[in-house]
C-alpha positions as CSV (number, residue, x, y, z in Angstrom):
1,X,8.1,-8.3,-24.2
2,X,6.0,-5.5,-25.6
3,X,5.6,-4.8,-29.1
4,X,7.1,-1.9,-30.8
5,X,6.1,1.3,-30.4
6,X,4.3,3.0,-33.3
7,X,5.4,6.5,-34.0
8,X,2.0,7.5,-35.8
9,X,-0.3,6.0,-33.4
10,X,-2.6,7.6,-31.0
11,X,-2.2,5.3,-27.3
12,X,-4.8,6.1,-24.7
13,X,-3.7,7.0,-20.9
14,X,-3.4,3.7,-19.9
15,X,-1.7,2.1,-22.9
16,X,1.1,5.1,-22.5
17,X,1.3,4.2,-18.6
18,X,2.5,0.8,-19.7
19,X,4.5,1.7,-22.4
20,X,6.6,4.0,-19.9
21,X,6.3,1.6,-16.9
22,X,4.4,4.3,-14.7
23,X,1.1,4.6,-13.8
24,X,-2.2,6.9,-15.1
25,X,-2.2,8.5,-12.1
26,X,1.5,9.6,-12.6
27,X,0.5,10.3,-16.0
28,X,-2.4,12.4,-14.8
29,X,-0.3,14.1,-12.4
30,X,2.8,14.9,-15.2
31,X,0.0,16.6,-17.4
32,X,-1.0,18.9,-14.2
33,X,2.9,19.8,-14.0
34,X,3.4,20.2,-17.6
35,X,5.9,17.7,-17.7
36,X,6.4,14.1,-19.1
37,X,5.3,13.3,-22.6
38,X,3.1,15.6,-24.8
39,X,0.2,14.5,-24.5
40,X,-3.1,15.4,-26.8
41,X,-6.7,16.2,-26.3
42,X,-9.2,14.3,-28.8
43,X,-12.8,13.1,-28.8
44,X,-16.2,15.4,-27.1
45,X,-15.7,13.5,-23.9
46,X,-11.8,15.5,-23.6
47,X,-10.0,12.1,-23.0
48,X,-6.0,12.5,-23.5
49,X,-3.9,10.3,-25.5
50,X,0.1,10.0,-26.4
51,X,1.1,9.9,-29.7
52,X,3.9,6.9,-29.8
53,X,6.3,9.7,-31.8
54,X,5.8,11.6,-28.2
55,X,6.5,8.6,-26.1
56,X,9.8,7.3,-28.3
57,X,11.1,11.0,-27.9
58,X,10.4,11.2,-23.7
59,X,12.2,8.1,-23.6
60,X,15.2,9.1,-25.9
61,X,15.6,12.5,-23.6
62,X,16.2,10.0,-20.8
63,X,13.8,11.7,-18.4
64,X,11.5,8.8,-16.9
């Protein structure tokens, strides 16, 4: 079991890939198509993260 998602935190690409059972790549690909969950720029070397409010609301709209 996984612990509890945290609304405020920031989870990198890979962390959000096992939160929403999928893989980076399918993450990489859903930020090409616009789709999946919102999904942020940070840092100078442009890595993406997920906010966990993000994730919680992808997975209440039911669309993985």
């Amino acid at each position: 079991m996984t612990a509890p998602i945290d609304p405020r935190r920031l989870y990198t690409t890979s962390e959000a890939a096992e939160l929403l059972n999928s893989s980076e790549r399918t993450l990489r690909r859903w930020r090409k198509q616009n789709t999946g969950p919102r999904w942020t720029r940070y840092g100078t070397a442009l890595r993406y993260g997920y906010f966990g409010i993000d994730i919680l609301a992808y997975l209440k709209e039911g669309r993985q």
